[in-house]
C-alpha positions in Angstrom: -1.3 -18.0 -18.1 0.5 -19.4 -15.4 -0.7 -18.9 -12.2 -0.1 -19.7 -8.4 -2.8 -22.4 -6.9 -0.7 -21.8 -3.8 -3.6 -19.6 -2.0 -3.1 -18.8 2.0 -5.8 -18.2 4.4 -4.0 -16.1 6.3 -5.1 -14.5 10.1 -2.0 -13.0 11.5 1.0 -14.6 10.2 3.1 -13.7 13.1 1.8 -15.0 16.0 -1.4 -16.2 14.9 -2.8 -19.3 13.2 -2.7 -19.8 9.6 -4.0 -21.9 6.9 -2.0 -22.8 3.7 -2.3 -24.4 0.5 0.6 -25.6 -1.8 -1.7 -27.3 -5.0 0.8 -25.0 -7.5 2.4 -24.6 -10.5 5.6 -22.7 -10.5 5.4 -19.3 -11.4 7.1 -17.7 -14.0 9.4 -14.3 -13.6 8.8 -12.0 -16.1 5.6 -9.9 -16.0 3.8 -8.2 -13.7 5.1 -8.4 -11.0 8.3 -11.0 -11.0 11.5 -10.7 -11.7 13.0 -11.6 -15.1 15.0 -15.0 -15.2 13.8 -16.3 -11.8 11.4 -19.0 -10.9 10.4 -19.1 -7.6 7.6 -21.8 -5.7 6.0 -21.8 -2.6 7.8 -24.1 -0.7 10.7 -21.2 -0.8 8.5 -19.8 1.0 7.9 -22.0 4.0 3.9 -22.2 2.5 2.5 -25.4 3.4 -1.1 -27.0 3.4 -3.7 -28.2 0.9 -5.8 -26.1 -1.8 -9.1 -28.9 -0.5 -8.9 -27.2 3.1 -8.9 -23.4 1.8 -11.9 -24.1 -0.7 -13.9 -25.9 2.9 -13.1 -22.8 4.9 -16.3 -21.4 5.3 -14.8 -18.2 6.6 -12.4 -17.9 3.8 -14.8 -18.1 1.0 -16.5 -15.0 2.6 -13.5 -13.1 2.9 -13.1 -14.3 -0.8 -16.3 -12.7 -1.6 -17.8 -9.3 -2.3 -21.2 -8.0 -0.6 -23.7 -7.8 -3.1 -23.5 -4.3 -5.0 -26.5 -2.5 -3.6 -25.4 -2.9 0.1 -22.0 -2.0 -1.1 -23.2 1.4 -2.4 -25.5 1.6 0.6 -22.8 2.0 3.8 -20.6 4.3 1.0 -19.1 7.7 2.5 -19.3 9.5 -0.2 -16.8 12.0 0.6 -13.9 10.1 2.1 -11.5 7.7 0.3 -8.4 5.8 0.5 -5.7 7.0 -2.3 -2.5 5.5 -3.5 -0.2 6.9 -6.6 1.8 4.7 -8.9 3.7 6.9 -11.7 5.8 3.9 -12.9 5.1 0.4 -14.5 7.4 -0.9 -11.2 4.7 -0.1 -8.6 1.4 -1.3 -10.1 1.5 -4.6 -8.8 2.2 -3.7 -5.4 -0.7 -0.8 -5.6 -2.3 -3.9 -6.8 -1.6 -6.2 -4.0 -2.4 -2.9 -1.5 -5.5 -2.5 -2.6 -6.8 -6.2 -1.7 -5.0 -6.4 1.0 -7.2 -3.4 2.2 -10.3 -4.9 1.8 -9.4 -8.2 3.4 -8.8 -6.2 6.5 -12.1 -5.3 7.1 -11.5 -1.5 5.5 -13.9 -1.1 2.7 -16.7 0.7 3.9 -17.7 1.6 0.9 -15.3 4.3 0.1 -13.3 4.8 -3.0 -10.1 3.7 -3.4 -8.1 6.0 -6.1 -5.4 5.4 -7.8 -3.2 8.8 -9.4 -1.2 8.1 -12.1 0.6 10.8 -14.5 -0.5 10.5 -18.2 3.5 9.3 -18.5 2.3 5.2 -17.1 1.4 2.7 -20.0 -3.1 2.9 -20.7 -2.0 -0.8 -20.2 -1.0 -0.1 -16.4 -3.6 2.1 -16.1 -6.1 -0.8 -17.3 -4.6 -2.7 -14.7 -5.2 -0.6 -11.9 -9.1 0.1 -12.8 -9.3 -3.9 -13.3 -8.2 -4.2 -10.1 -11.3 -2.0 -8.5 -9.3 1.4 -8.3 -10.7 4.6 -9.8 -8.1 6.3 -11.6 -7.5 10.3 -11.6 -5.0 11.3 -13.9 -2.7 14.2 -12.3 0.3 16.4 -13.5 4.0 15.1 -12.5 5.6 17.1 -9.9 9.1 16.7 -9.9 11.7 16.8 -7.5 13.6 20.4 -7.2 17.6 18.4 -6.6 18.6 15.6 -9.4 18.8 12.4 -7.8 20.7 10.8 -10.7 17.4 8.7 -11.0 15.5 10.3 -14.1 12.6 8.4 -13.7 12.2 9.5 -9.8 13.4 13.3 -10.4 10.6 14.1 -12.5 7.7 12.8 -10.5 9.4 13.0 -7.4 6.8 15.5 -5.6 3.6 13.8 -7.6 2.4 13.0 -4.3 1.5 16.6 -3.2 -1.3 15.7 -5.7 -2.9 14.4 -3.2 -4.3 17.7 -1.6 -5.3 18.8 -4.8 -8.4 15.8 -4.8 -10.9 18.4 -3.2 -14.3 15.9 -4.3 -12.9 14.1 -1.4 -13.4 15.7 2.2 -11.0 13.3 3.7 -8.6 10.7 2.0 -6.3 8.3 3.3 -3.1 8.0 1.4 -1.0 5.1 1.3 1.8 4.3 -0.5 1.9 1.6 -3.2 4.4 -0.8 -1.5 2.0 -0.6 2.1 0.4 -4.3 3.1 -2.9 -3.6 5.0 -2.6 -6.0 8.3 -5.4 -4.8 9.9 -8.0 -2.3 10.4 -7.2 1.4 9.5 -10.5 3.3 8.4 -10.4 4.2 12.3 -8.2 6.9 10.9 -11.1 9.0 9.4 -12.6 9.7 12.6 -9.6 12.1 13.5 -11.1 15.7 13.6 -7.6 16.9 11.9 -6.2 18.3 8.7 -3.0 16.1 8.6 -1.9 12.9 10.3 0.9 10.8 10.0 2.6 8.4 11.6 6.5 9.0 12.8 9.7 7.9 11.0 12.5 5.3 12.4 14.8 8.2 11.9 14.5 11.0 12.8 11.6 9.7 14.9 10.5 13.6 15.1 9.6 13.6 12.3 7.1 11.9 10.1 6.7 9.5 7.0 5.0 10.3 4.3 4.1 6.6 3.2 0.8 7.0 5.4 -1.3 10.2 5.7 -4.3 11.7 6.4 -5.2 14.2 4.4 -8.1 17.1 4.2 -7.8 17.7 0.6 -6.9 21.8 0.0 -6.1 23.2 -3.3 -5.2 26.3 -1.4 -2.6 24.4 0.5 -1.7 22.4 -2.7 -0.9 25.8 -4.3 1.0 27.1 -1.5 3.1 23.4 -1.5 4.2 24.5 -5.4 4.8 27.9 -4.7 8.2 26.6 -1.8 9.0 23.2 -3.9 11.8 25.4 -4.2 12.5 27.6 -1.2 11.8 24.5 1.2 15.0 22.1 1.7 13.9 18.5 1.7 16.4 17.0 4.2 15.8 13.3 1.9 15.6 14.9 -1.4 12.1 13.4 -1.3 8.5 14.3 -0.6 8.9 13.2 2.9 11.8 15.4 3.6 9.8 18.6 1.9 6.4 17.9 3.8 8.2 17.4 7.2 9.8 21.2 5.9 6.0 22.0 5.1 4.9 21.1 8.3 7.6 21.9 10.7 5.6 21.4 13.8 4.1 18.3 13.2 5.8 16.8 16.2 4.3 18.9 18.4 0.8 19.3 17.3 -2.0 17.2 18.9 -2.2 13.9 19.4 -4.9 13.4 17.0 -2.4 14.4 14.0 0.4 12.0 15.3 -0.8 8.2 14.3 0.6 5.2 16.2 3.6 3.6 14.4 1.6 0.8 14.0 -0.5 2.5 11.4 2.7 3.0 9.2 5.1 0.1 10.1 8.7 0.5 8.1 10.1 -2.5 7.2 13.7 -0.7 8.5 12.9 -1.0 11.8 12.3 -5.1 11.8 15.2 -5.5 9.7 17.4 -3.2 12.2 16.0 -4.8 15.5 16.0 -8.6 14.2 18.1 -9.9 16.5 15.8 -8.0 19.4 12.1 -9.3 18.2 10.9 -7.3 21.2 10.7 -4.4 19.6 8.4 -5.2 16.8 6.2 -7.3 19.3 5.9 -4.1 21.3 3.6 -2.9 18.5 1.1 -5.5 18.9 -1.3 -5.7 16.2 0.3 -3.7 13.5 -2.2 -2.3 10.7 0.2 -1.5 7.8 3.3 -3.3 6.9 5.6 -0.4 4.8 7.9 -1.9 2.7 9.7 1.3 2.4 13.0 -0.1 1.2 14.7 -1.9 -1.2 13.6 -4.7 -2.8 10.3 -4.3 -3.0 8.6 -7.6 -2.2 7.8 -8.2 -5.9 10.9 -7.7 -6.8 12.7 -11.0 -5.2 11.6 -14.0 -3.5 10.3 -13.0 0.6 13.5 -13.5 2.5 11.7 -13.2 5.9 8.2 -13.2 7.5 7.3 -9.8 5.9 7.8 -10.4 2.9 5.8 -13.4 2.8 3.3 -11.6 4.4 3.3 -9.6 1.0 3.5 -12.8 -1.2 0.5 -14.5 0.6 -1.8 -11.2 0.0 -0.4 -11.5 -3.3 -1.5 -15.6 -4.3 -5.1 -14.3 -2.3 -5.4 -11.5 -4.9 -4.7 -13.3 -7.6 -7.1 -15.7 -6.8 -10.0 -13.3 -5.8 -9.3 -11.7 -8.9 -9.5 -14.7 -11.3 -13.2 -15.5 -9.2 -14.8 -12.4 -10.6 -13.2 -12.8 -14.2 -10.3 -10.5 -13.6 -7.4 -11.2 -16.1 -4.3 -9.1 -14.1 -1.5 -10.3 -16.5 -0.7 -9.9 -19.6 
């Protein structure tokens, strides 16, 4: 098992102060969740510091750390939860990476944090994912109504509508598998609404459904199946057929329309780089959406988002390892 030493203590890598540590082997490309053929080390990554100065953080080694269980089950809202979906063996490390990058910004409150997966995804995947700290619910692929020429996407392309279909839950957050948590976002459960989300670069009226609020209905969930087909999806994806779903989204009440900043597409900073203004004007964003393509995992970070990602990643990894966590095969 090769693994990265190369652990960052990272508080707001853009614009704020950070901490790094370079002690590392290289890593190997070829399971979860590299590329095949490629070896990439940290000094790629413009990563520097010493492993001695992470382990003597005092701060760090608490944010490394979990509370002890009772007071973990103590503060736990039983009936709310934050949800992501992985239907492929592509996505699990970046559900992975999602999920601790969620709880080292300060979000656990105690609430579950599920994981759907169709019965289609490897029990080894799916071993992965509850290693990780994610309860699993096993759902039914939905798949998309128009071939995209993709096989593996057309028949799991609506999977997500699954999500209103978890009725246990009261309230769930949903966040897509290839989100980075930034900063605080259980804020979001205190909206009196059905539905939230945050809006798209394009069309900005409408929304994306990488981040949403959800009440959990399976009468809505049933009325969802019933138009898959009647209801054109303007993306041949689950975000063009729930924008369809909920045409007036962009005029409903504020409370149902989340900041940008809660859902932050990785197409905007990549369209306005040469005007860095634009993503400033966010301030502090919450969720990093790394809604195109390649996923972070997928290649070595070619700008400061991406080694945002790989930084969560090494801390995982790490955090993992410290409570006897084997994620690799």
């Amino acid at each position: 098992f090769c693994v990265c030493c190369a652990i960052a203590a990272f508080e707001g890598f853009v614009g704020g102060s950070a901490l790094f540590l370079t002690t590392f082997t290289q890593i190997p490309i070829g399971h979860h969740p590299f590329v095949a053929g490629n070896v990439v080390s940290l000094e790629e990554w413009g990563v520097l510091g010493t492993m001695a100065s992470f382990f003597a953080d005092p701060a760090m080694s608490r944010r490394m750390s979990l509370p002890p269980r009772g007071e973990r089950c103590a503060a736990r809202p039983a009936r709310e939860a934050y949800v992501t979906m992985v239907t492929t063996e592509g996505y699990v490390q970046g559900a992975i990476v999602m999920n601790h990058s969620l709880q080292q910004s300060g979000n656990s409150g105690g609430r579950d944090v599920v994981c759907i997966v169709t019965r289609t995804l490897p029990v080894s995947s799916t071993d992965l994912l509850r290693k990780a700290g994610m309860k699993i619910v096993v759902v039914e692929p939905i798949g998309a109504p128009k071939p995209s020429g993709v096989s593996e996407w057309d028949s799991v392309g609506y999977t997500k509508l699954n999500v209103w279909g978890l009725d246990m839950y009261d309230k769930v957050l949903y966040i897509d598998a290839d989100c980075l948590i930034t900063g605080t976002v259980e804020e979001l459960f205190e909206r009196n609404v059905t539905f939230a989300a945050a809006p798209d670069v394009f069309p900005p009226d409408r929304f994306n459904a990488g981040v949403m609020l959800v009440k959990p209905d399976k009468k809505v969930l049933g009325e969802m199946l019933s138009k898959v087909e009647e209801l054109k999806s303007y993306d041949d994806g689950d975000t063009g057929f729930l924008n369809a779903f909920f045409p007036t989204w962009y005029q409903s009440d504020a409370q149902a329309r989340l900041p940008f900043k809660y859902n932050a597409l990785r197409t905007m900073h990549h369209m306005t780089r040469s005007k860095p203004g634009y993503w400033e004007a966010l301030g502090k964003v919450s969720c990093i959406h790394f809604c195109s393509f390649p996923k972070p995992w997928e290649s070595a970070p070619k700008g400061p988002l991406e080694q945002q990602w790989w930084v969560s990643f090494a801390t995982c990894q790490l955090s993992l390892r410290l409570q006897g966590v084997e994620i690799q095969e």
